[in-house]
PyMOL Python script that loads the backbone (N, CA, C, O; Angstrom):
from pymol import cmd

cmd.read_pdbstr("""\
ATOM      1  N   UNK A   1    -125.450  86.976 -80.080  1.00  0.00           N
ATOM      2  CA  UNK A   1    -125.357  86.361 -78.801  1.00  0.00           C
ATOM      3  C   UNK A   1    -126.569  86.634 -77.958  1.00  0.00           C
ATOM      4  O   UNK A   1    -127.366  87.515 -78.281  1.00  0.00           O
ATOM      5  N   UNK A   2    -126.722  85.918 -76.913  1.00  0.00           N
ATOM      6  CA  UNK A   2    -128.170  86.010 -75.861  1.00  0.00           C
ATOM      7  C   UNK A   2    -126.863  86.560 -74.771  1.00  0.00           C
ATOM      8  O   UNK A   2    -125.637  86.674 -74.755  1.00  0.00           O
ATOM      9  N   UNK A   3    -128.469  86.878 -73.622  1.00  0.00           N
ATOM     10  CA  UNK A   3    -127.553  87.569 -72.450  1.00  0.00           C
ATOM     11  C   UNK A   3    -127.315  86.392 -71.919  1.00  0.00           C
ATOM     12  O   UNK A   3    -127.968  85.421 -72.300  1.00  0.00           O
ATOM     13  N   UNK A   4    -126.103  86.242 -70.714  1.00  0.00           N
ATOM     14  CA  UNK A   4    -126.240  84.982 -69.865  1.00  0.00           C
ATOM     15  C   UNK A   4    -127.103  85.205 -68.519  1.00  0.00           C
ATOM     16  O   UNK A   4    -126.979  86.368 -68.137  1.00  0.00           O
ATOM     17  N   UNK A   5    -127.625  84.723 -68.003  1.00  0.00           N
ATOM     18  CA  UNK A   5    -129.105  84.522 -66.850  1.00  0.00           C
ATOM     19  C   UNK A   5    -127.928  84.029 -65.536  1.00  0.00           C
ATOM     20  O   UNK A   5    -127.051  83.170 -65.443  1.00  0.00           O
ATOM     21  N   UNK A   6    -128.309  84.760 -64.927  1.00  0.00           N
ATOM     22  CA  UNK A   6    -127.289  84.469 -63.232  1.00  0.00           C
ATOM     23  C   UNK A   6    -127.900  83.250 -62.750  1.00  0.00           C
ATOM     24  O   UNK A   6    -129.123  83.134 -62.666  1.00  0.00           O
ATOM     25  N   UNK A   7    -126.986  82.225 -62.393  1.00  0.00           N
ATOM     26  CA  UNK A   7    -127.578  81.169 -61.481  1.00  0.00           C
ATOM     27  C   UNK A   7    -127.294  81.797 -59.834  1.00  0.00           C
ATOM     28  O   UNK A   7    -126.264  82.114 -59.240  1.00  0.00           O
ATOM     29  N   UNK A   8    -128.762  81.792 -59.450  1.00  0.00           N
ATOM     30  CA  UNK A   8    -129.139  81.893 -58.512  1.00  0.00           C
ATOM     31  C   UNK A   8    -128.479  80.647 -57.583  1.00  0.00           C
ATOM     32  O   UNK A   8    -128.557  79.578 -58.188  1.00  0.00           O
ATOM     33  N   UNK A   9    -127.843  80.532 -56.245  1.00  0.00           N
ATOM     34  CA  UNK A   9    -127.865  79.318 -55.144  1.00  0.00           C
ATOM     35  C   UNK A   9    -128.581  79.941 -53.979  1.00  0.00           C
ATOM     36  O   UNK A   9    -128.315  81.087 -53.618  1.00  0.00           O
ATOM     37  N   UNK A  10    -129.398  79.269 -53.447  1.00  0.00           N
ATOM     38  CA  UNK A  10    -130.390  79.626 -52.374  1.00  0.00           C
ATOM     39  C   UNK A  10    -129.133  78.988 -51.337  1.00  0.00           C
ATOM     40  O   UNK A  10    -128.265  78.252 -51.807  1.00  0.00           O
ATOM     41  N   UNK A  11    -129.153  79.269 -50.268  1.00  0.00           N
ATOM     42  CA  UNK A  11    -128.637  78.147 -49.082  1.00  0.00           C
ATOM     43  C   UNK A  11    -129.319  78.173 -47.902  1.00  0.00           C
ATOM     44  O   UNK A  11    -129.379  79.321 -47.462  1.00  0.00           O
ATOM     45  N   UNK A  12    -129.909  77.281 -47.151  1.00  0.00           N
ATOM     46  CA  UNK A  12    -130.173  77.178 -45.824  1.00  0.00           C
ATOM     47  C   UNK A  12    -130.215  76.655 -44.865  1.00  0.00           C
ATOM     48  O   UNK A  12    -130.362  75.446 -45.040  1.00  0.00           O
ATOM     49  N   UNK A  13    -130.149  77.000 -43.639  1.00  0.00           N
ATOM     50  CA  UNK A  13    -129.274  76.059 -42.556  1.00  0.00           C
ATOM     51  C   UNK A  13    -130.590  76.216 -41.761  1.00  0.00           C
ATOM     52  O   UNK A  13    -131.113  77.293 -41.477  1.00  0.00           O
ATOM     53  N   UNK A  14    -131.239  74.480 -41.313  1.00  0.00           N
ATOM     54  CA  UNK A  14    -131.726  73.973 -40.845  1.00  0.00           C
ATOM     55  C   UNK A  14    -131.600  74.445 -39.374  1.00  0.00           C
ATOM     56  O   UNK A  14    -130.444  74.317 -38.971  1.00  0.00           O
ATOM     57  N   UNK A  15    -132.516  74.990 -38.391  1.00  0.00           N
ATOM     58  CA  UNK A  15    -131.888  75.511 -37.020  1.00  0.00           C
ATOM     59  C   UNK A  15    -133.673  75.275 -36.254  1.00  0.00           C
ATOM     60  O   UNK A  15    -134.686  75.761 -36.758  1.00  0.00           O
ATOM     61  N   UNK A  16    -133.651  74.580 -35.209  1.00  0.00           N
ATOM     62  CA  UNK A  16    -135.205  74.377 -34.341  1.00  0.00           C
ATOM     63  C   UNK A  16    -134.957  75.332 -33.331  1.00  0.00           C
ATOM     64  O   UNK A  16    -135.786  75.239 -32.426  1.00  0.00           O
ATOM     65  N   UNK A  17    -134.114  76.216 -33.160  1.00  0.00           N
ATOM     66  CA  UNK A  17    -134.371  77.702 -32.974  1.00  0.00           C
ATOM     67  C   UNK A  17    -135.251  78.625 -33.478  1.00  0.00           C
ATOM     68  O   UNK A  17    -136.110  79.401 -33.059  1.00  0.00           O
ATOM     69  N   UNK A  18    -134.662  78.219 -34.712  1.00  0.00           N
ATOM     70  CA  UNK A  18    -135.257  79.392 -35.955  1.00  0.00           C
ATOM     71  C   UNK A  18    -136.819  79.203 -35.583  1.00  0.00           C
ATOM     72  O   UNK A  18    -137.158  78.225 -34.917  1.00  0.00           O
ATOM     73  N   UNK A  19    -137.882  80.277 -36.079  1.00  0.00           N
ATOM     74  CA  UNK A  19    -139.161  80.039 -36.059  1.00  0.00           C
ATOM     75  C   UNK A  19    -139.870  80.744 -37.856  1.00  0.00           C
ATOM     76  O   UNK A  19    -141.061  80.696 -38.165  1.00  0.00           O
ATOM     77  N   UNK A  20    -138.621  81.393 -38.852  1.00  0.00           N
ATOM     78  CA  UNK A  20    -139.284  81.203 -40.148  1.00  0.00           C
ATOM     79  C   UNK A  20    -139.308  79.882 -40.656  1.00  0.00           C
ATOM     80  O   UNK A  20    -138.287  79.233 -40.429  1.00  0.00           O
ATOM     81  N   UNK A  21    -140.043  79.423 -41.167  1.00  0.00           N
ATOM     82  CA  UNK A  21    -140.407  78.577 -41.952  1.00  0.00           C
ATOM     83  C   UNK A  21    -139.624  78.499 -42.995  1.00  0.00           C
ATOM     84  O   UNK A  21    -139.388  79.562 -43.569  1.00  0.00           O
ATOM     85  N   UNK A  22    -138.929  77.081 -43.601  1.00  0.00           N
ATOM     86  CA  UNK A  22    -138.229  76.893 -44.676  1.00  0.00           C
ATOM     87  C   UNK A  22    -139.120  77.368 -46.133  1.00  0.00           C
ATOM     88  O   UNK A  22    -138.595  77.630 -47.216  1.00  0.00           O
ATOM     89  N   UNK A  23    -140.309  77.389 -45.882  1.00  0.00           N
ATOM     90  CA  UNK A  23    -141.577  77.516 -47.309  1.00  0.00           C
ATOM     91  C   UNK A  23    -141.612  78.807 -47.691  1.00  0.00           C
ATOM     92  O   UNK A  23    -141.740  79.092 -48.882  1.00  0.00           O
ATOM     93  N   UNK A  24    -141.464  80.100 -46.375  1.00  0.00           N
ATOM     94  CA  UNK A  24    -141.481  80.952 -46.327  1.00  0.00           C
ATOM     95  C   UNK A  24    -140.075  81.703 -47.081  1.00  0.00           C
ATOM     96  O   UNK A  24    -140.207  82.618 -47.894  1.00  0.00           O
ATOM     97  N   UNK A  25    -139.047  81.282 -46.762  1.00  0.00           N
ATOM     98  CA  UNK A  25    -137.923  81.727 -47.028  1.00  0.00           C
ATOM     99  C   UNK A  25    -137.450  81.627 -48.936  1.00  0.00           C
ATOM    100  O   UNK A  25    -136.967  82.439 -49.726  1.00  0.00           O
ATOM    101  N   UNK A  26    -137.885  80.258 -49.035  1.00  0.00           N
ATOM    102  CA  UNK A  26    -137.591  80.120 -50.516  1.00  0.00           C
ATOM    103  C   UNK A  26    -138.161  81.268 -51.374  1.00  0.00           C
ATOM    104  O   UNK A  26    -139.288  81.680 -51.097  1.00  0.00           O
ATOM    105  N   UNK A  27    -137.384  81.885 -52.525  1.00  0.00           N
ATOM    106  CA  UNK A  27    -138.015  82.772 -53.327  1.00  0.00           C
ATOM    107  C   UNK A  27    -139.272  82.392 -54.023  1.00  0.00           C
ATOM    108  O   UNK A  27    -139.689  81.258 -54.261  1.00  0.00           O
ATOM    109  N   UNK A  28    -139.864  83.681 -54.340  1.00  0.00           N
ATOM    110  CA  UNK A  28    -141.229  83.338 -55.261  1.00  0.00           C
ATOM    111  C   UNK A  28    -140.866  83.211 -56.348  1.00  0.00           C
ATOM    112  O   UNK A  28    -141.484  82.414 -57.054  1.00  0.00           O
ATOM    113  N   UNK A  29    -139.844  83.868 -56.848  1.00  0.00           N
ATOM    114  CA  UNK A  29    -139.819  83.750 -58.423  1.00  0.00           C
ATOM    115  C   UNK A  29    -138.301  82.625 -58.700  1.00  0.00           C
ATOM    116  O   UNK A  29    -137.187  83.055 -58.399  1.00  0.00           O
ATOM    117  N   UNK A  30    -138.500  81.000 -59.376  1.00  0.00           N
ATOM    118  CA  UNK A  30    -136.950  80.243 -59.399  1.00  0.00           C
ATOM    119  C   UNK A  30    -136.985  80.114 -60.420  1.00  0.00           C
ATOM    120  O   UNK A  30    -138.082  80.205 -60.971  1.00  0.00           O
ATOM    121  N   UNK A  31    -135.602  79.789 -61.326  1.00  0.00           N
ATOM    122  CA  UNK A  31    -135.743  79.378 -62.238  1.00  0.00           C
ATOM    123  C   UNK A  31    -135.145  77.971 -62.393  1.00  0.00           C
ATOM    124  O   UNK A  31    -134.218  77.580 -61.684  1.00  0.00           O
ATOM    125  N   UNK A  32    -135.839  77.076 -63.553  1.00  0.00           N
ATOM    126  CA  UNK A  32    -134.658  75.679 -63.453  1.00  0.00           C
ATOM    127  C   UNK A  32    -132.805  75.677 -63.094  1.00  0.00           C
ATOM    128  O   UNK A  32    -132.227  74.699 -62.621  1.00  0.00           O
ATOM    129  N   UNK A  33    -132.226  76.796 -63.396  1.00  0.00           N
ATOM    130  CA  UNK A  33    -131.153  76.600 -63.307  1.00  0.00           C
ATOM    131  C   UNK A  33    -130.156  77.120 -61.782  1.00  0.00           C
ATOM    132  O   UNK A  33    -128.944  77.154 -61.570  1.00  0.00           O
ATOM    133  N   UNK A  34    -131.710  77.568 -60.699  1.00  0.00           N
ATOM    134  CA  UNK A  34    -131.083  77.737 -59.537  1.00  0.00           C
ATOM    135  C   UNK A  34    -131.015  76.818 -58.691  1.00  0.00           C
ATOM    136  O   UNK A  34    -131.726  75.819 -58.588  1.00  0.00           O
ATOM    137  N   UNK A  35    -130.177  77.144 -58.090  1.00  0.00           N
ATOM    138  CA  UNK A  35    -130.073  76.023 -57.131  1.00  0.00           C
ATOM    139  C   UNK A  35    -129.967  75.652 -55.640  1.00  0.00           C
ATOM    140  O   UNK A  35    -129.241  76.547 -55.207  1.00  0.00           O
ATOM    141  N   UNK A  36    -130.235  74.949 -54.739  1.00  0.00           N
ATOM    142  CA  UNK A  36    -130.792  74.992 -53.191  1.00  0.00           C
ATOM    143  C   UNK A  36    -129.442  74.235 -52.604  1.00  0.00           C
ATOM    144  O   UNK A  36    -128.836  73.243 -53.010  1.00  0.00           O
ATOM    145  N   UNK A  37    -129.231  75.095 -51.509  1.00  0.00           N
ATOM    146  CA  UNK A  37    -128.320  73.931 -50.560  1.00  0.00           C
ATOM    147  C   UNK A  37    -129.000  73.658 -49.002  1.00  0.00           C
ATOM    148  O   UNK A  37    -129.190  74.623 -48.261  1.00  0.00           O
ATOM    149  N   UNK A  38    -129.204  72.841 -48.748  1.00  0.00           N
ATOM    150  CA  UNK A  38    -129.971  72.998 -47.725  1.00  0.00           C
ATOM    151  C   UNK A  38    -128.263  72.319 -46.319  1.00  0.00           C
ATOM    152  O   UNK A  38    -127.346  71.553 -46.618  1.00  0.00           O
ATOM    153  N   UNK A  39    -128.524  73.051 -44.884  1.00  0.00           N
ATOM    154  CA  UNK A  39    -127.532  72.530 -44.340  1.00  0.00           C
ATOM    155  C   UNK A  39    -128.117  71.833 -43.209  1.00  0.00           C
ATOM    156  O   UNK A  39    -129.160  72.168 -42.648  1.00  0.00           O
ATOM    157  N   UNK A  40    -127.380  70.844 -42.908  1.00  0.00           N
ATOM    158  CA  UNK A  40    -128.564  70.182 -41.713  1.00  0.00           C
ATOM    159  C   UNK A  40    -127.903  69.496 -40.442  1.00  0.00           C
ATOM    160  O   UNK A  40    -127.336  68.433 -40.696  1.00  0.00           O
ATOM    161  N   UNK A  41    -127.880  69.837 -39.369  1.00  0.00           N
ATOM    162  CA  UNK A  41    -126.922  69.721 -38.420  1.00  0.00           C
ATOM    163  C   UNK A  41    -127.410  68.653 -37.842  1.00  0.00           C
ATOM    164  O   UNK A  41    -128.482  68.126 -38.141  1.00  0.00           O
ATOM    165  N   UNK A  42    -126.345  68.142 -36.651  1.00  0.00           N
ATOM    166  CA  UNK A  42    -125.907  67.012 -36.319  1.00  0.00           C
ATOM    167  C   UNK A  42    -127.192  66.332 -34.879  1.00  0.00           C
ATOM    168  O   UNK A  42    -128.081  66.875 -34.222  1.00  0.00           O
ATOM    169  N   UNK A  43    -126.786  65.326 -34.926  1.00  0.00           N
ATOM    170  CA  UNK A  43    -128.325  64.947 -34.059  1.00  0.00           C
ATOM    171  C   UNK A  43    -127.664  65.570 -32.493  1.00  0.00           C
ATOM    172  O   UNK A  43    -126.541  65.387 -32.023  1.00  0.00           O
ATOM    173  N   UNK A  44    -129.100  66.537 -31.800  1.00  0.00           N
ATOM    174  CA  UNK A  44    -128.681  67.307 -30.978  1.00  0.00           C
ATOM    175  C   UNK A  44    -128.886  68.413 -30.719  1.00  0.00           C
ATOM    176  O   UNK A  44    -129.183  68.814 -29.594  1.00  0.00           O
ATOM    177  N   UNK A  45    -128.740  69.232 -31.911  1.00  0.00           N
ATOM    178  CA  UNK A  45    -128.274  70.470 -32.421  1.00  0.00           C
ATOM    179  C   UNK A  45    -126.776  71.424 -32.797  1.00  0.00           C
ATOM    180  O   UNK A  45    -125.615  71.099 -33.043  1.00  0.00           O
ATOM    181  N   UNK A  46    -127.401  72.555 -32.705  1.00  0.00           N
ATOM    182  CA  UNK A  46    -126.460  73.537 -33.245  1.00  0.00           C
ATOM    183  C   UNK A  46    -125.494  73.695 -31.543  1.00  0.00           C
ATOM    184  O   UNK A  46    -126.096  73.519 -30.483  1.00  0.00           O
ATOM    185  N   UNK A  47    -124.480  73.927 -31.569  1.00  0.00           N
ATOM    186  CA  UNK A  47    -123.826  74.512 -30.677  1.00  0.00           C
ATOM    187  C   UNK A  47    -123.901  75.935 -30.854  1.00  0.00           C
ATOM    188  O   UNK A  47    -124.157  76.423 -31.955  1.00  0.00           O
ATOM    189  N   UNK A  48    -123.637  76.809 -29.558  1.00  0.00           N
ATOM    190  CA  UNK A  48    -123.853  77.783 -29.482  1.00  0.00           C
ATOM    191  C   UNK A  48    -122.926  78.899 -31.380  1.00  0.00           C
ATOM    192  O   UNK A  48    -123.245  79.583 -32.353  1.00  0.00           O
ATOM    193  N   UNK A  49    -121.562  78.178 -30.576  1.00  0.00           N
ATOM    194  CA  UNK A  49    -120.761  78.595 -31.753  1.00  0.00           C
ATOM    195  C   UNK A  49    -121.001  78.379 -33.052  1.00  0.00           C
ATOM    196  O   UNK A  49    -120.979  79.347 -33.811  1.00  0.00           O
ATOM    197  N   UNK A  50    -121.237  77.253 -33.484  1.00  0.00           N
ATOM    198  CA  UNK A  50    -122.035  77.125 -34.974  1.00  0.00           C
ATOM    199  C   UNK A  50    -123.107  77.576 -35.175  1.00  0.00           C
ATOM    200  O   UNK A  50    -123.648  77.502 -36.279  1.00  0.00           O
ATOM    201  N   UNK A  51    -123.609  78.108 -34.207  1.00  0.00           N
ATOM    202  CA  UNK A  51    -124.951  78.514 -34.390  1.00  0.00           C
ATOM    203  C   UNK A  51    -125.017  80.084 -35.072  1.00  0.00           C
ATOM    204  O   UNK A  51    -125.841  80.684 -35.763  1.00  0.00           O
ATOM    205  N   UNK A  52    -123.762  80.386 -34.517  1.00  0.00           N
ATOM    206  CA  UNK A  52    -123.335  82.239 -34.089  1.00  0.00           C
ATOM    207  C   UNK A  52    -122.565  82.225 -35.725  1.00  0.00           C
ATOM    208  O   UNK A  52    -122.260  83.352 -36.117  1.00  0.00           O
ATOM    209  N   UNK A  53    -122.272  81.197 -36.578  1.00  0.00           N
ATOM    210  CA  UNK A  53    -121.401  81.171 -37.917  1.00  0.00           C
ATOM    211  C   UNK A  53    -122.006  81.138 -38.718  1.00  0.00           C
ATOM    212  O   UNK A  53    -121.364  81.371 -39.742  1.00  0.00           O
ATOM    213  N   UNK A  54    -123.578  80.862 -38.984  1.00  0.00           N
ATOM    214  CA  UNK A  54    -124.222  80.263 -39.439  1.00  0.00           C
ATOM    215  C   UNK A  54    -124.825  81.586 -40.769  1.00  0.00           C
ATOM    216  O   UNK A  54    -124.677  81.408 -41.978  1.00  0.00           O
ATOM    217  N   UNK A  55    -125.254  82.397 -40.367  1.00  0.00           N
ATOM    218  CA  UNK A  55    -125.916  83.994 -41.429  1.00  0.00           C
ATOM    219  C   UNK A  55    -124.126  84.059 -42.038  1.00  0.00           C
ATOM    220  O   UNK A  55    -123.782  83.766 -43.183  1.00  0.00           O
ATOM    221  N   UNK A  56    -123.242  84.498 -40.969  1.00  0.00           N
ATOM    222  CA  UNK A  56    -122.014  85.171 -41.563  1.00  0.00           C
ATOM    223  C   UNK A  56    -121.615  83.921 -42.747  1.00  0.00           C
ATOM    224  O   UNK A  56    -122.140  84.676 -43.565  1.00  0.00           O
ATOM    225  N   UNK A  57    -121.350  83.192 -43.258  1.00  0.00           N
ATOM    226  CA  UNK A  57    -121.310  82.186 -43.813  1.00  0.00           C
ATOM    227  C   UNK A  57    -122.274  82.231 -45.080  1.00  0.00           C
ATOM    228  O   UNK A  57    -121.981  81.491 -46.019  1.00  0.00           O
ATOM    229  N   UNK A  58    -123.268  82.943 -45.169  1.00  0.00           N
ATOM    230  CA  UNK A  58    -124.456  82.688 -46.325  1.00  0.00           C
ATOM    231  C   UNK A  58    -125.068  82.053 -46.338  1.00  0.00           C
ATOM    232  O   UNK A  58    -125.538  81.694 -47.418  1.00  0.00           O
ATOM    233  N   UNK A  59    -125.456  81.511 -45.195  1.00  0.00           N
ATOM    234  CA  UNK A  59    -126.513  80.550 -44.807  1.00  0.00           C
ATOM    235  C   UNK A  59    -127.517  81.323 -44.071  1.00  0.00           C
ATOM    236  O   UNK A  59    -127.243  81.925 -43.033  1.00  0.00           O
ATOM    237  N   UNK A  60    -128.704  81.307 -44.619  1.00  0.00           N
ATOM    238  CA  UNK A  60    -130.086  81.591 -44.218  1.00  0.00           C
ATOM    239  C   UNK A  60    -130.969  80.837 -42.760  1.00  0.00           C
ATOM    240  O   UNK A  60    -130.969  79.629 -42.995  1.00  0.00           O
ATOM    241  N   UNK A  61    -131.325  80.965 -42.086  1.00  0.00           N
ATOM    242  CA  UNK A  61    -131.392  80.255 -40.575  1.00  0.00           C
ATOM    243  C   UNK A  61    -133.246  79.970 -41.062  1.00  0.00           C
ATOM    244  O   UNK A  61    -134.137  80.819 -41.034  1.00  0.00           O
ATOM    245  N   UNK A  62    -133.333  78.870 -41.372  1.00  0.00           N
ATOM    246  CA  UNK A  62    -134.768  78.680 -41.194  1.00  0.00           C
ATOM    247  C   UNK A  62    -135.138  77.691 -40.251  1.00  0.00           C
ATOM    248  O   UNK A  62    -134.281  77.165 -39.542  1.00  0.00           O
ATOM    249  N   UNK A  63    -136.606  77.319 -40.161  1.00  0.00           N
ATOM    250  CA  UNK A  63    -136.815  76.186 -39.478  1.00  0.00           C
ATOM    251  C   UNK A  63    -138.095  75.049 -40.319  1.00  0.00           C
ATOM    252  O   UNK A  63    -138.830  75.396 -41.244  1.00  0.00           O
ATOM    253  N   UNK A  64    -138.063  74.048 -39.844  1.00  0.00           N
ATOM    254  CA  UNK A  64    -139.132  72.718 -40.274  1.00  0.00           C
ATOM    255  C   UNK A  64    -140.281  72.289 -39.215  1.00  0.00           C
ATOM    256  O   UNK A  64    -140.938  71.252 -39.122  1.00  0.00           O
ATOM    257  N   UNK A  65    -140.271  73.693 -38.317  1.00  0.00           N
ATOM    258  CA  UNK A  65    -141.313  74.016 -36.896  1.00  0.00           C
ATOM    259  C   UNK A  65    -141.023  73.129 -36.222  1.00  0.00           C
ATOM    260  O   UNK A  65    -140.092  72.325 -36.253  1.00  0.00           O
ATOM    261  N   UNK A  66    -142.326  73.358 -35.217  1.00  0.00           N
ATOM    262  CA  UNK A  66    -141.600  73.137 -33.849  1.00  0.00           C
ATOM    263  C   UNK A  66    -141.130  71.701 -32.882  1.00  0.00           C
ATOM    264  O   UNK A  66    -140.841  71.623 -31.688  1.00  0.00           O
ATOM    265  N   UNK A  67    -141.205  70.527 -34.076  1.00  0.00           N
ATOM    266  CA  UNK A  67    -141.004  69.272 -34.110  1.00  0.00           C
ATOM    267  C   UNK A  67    -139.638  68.957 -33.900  1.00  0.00           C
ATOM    268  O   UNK A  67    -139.099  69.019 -35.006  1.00  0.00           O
ATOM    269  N   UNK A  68    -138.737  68.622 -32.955  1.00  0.00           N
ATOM    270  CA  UNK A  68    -137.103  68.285 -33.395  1.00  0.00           C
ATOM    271  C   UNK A  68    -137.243  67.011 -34.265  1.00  0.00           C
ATOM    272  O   UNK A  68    -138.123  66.177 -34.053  1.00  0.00           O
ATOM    273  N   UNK A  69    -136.508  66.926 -35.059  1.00  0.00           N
ATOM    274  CA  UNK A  69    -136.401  65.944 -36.252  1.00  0.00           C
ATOM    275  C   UNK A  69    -134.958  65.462 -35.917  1.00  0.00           C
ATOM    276  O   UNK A  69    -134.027  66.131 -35.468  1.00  0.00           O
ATOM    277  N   UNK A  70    -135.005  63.853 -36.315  1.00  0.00           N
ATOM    278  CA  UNK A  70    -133.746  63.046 -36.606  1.00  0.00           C
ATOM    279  C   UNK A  70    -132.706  64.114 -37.427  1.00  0.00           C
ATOM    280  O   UNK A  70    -133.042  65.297 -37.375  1.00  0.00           O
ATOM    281  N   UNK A  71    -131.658  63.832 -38.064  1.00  0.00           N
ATOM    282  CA  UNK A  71    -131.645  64.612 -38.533  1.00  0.00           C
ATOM    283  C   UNK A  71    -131.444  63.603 -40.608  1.00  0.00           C
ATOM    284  O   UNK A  71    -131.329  63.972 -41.777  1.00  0.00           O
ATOM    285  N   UNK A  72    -131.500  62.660 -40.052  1.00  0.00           N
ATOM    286  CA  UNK A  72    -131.890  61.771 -41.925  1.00  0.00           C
ATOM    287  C   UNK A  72    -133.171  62.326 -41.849  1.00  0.00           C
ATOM    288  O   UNK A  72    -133.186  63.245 -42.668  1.00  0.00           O
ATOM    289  N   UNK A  73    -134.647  62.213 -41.084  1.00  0.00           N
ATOM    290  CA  UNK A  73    -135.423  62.960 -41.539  1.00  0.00           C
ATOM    291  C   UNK A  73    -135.524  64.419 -41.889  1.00  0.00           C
ATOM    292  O   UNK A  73    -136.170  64.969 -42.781  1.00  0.00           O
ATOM    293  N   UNK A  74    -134.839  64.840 -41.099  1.00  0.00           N
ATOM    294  CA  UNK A  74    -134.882  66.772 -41.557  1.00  0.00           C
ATOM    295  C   UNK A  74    -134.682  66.563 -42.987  1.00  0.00           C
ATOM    296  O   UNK A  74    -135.470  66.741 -43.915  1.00  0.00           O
ATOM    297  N   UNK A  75    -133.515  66.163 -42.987  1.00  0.00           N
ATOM    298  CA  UNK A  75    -133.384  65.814 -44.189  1.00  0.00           C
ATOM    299  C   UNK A  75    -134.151  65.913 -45.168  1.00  0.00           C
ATOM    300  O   UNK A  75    -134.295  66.992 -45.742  1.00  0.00           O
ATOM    301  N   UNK A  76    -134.884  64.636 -45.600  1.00  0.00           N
ATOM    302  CA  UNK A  76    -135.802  64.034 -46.320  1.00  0.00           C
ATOM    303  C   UNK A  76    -137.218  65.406 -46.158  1.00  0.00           C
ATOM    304  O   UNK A  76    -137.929  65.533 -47.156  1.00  0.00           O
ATOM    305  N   UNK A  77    -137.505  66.272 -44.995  1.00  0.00           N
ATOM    306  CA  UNK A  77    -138.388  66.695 -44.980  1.00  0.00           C
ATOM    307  C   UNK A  77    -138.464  67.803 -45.412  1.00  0.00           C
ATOM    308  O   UNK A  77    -139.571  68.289 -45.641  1.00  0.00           O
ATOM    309  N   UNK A  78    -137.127  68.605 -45.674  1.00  0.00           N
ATOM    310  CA  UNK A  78    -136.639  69.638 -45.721  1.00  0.00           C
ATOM    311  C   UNK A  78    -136.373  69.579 -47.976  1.00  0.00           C
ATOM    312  O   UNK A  78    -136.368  70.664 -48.557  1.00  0.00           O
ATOM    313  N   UNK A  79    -136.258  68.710 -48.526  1.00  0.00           N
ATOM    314  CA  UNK A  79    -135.592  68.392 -49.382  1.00  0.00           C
ATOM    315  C   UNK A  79    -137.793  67.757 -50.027  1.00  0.00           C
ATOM    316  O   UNK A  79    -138.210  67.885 -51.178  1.00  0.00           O
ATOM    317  N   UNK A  80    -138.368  67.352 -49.201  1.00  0.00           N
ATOM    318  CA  UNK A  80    -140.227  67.404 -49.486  1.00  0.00           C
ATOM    319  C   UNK A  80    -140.309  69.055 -49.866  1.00  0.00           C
ATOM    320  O   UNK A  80    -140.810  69.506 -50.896  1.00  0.00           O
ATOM    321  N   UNK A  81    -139.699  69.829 -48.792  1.00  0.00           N
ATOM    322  CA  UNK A  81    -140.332  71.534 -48.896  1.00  0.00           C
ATOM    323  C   UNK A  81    -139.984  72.001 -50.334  1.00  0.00           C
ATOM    324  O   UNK A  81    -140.774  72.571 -51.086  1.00  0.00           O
ATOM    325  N   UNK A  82    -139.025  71.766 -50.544  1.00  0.00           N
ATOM    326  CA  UNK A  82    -137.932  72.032 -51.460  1.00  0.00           C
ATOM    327  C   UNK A  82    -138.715  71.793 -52.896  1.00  0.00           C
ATOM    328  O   UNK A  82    -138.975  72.782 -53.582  1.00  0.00           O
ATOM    329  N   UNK A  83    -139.079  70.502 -53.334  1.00  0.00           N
ATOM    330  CA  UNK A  83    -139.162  70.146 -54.002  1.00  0.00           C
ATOM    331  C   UNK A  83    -140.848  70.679 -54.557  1.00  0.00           C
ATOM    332  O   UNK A  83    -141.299  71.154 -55.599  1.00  0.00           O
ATOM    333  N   UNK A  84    -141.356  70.332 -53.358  1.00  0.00           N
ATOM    334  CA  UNK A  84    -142.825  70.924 -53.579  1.00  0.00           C
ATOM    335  C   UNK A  84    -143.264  72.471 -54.195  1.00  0.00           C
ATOM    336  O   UNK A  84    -144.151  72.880 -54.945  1.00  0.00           O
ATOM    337  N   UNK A  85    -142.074  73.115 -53.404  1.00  0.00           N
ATOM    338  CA  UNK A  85    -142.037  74.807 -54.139  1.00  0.00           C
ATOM    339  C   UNK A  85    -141.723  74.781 -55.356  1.00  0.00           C
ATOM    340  O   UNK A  85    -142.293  75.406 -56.251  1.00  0.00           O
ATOM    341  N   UNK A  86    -140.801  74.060 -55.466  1.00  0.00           N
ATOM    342  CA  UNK A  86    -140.184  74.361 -57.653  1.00  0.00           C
ATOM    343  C   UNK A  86    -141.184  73.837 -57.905  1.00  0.00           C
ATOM    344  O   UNK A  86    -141.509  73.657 -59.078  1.00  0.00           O
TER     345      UNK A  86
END
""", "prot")
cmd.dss("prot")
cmd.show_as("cartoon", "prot")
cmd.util.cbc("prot")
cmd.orient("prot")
């Protein structure tokens, strides 16, 4: 038998609070079989309270700087970062 290899899930919640960088946050070392959730809130923002749920939950608080974005673009821009790192 081989060993079995942990699938890694990254998760992170989109916040124009936040001031790390989504590029920053992703690990250095991925492998094909991990996997990203990215979370992306509602046009507006975070409410205080979702905002305050957001780490406890397993969600990582990054940001896409200091631009507020639609949020179909966060999207799309966030899911560019993503893709560019693997």
């Amino acid at each position: 038998g081989g060993s079995a290899r942990y699938r890694r899930e990254d998760r992170y919640a989109l916040d124009e609070k936040e001031s790390r960088p989504l590029a920053s946050a992703l690990p250095a070392a991925r492998q094909s079989e991990d996997t990203v959730a990215l979370l992306i809130g509602p046009e507006g923002g975070w409410t205080d309270d979702e905002r305050t749920g957001i780490a406890p939950a397993g969600w990582v608080p990054v940001s896409l700087g200091p631009a507020i974005l639609r949020a179909e673009t966060a999207a799309l821009a966030a899911l560019a970062v993503v893709s560019s790192a693997w």
